[in-house]
C-alpha positions as semicolon CSV with decimal commas, in nm:
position;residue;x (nm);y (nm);z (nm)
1;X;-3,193;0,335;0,071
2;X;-2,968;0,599;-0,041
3;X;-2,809;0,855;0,142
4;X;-2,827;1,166;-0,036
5;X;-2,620;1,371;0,136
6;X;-2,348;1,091;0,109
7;X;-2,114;1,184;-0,242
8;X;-2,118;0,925;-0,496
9;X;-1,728;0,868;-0,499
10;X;-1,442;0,935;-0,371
11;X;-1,250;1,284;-0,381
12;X;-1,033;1,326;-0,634
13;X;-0,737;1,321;-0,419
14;X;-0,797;1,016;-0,249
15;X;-0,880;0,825;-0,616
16;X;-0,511;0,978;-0,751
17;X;-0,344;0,855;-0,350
18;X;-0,547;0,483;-0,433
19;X;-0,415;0,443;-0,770
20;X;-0,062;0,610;-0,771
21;X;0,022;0,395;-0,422
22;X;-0,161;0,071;-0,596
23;X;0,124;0,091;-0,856
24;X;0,406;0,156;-0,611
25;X;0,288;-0,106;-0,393
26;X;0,274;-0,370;-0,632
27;X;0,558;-0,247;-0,816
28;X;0,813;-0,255;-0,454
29;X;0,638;-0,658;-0,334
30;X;0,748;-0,764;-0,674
31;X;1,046;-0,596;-0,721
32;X;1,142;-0,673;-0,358
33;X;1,044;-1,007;-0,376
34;X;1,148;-1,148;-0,741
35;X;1,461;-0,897;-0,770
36;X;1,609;-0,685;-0,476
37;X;1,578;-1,000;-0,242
38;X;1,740;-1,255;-0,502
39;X;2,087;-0,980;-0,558
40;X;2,371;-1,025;-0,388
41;X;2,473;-0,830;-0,117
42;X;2,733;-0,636;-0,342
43;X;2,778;-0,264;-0,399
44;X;2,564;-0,340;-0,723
45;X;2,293;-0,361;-0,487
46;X;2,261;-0,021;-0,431
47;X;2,130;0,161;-0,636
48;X;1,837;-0,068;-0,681
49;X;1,845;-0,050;-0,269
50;X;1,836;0,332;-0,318
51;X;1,505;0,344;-0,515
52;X;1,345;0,063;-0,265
53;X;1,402;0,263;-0,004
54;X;1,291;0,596;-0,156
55;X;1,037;0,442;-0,272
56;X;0,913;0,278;0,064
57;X;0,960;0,627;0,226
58;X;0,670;0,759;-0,042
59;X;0,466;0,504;0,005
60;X;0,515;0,562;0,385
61;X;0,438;0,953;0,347
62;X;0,122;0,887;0,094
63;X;-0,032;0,633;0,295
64;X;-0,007;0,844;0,572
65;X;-0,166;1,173;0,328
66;X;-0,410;0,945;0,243
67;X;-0,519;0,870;0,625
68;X;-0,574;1,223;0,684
69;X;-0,769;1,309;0,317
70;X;-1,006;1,055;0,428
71;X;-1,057;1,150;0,750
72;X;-1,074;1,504;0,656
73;X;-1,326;1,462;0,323
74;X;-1,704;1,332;0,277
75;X;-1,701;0,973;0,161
76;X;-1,954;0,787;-0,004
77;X;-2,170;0,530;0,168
78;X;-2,013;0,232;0,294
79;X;-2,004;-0,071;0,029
80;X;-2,205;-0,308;0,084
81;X;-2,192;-0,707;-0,048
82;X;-2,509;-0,831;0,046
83;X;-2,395;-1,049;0,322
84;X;-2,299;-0,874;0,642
85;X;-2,028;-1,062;0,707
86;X;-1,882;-1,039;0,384
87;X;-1,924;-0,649;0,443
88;X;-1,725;-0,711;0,789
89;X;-1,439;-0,840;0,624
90;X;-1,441;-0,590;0,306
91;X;-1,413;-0,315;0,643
92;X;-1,109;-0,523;0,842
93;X;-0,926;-0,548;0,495
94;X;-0,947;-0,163;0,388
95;X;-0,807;-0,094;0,776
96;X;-0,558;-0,424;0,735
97;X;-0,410;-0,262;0,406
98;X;-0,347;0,088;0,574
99;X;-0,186;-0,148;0,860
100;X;0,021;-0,320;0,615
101;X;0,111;-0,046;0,430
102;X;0,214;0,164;0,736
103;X;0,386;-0,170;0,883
104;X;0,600;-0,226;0,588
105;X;0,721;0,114;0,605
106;X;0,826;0,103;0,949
107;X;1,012;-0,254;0,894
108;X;1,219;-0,104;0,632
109;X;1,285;0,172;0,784
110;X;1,428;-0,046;1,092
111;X;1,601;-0,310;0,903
112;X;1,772;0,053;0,742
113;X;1,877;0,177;1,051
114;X;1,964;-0,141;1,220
115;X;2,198;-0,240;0,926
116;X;2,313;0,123;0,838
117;X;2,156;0,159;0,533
118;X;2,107;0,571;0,554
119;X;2,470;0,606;0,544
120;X;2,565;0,359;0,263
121;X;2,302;0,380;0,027
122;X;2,189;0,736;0,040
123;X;2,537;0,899;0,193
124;X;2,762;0,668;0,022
125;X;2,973;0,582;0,286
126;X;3,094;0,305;0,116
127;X;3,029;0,048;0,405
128;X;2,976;-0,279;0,314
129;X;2,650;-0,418;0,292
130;X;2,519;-0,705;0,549
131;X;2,605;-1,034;0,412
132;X;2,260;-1,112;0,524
133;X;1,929;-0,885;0,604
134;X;1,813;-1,164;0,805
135;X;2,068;-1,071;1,105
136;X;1,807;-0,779;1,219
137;X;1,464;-0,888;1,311
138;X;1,253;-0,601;1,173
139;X;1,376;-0,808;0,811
140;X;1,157;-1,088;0,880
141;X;0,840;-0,859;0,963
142;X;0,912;-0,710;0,662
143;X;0,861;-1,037;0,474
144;X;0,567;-1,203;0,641
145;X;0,422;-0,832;0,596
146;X;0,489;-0,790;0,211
147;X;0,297;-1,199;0,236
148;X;0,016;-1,074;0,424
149;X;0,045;-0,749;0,182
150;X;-0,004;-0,961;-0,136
151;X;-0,274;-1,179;0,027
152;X;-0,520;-0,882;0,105
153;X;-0,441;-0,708;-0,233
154;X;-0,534;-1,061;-0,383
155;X;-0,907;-1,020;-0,139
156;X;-0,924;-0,648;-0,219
157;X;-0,921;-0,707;-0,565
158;X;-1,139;-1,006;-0,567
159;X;-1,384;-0,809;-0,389
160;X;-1,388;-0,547;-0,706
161;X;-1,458;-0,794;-0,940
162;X;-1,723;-0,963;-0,709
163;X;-1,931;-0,579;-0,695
164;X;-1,829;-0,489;-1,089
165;X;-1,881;-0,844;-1,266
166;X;-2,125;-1,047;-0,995
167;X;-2,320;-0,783;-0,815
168;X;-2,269;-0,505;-1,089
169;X;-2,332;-0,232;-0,875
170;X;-2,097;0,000;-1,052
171;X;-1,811;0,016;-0,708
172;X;-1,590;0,068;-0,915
173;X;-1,673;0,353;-1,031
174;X;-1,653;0,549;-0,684
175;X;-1,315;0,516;-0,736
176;X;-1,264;0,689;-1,068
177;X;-1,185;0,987;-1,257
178;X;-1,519;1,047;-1,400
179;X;-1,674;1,389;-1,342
180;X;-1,787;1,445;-0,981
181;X;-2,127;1,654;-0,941
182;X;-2,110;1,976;-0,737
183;X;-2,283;1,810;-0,428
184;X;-2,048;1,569;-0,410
């Protein structure tokens, strides 16, 4: 049955929030993973530190946007696979990836403060940088976090393809840019 007085998709804002912090998100594991973390703990480092932590802070302040948007617009019906425990999981993973997001945000923000990182990468102090992030224990949450990040990204996609090319129930699609009707 359909609920009629459900929209179809998404509002606008939260499809632009999904997609703009999709690309930042993937964009900072990557880069934090195959670059940032593999540079030497040399001034050189920061600039590139610079952007991961501006970055971080935007993904921070969208996520947390994009919290309140939802809570605050009509959303459509809940998605649903067929199998209610597949639709159990599809719920803990949307609320795991707001976690995740939210938790990365917080780690870097610690392993900042704990190592000083306000005041020589966005102050220029010209304090050294740690010989090693590892020292300060928010740095390893950090990393198991941008893991468990990757893994339910990996899920969250798989579970697009599963409704677009398996079920074909056009899910996608609630989280587009296509014209919205005035009900919705």
């Amino acid at each position: 049955e359909e609920d009629m007085s459900r929209p179809k998709r998404y509002h606008p804002l939260l499809v632009i929030l999904h997609w703009l912090s999709a690309l930042l998100v993937m964009f900072m594991l990557f880069s934090g993973m195959f670059s940032l973390k593999q540079m030497p703990n040399t001034p050189d480092k920061i600039p590139a530190l610079a952007l991961h932590m501006g970055l971080g802070i935007a993904i921070l302040l969208l996520t947390v946007l994009r919290i309140l948007v939802r809570l605050s617009t009509r959303l459509p019906a809940p998605a649903t696979t067929g199998y209610a425990v597949l639709d159990v999981i599809g719920r803990v993973t949307h609320i795991l990836l707001y976690v995740g997001m939210i938790g990365m945000g917080i780690s870097g923000m610690g392993v900042a403060s704990q190592a000083g990182l306000f005041e020589s990468v966005f102050e220029r102090s010209g304090a050294p940088l740690p010989e090693d992030f590892f020292v300060y224990p928010p740095r390893y949450g950090h990393g198991y976090l941008a893991l468990a990040l990757l893994a339910l990204i990996g899920l969250h996609i798989a579970a697009a393809f599963y409704h677009q090319f398996i079920r074909r129930d056009g899910l996608l699609a609630r989280m587009g840019f296509e014209r919205r009707n005035k009900r919705e």
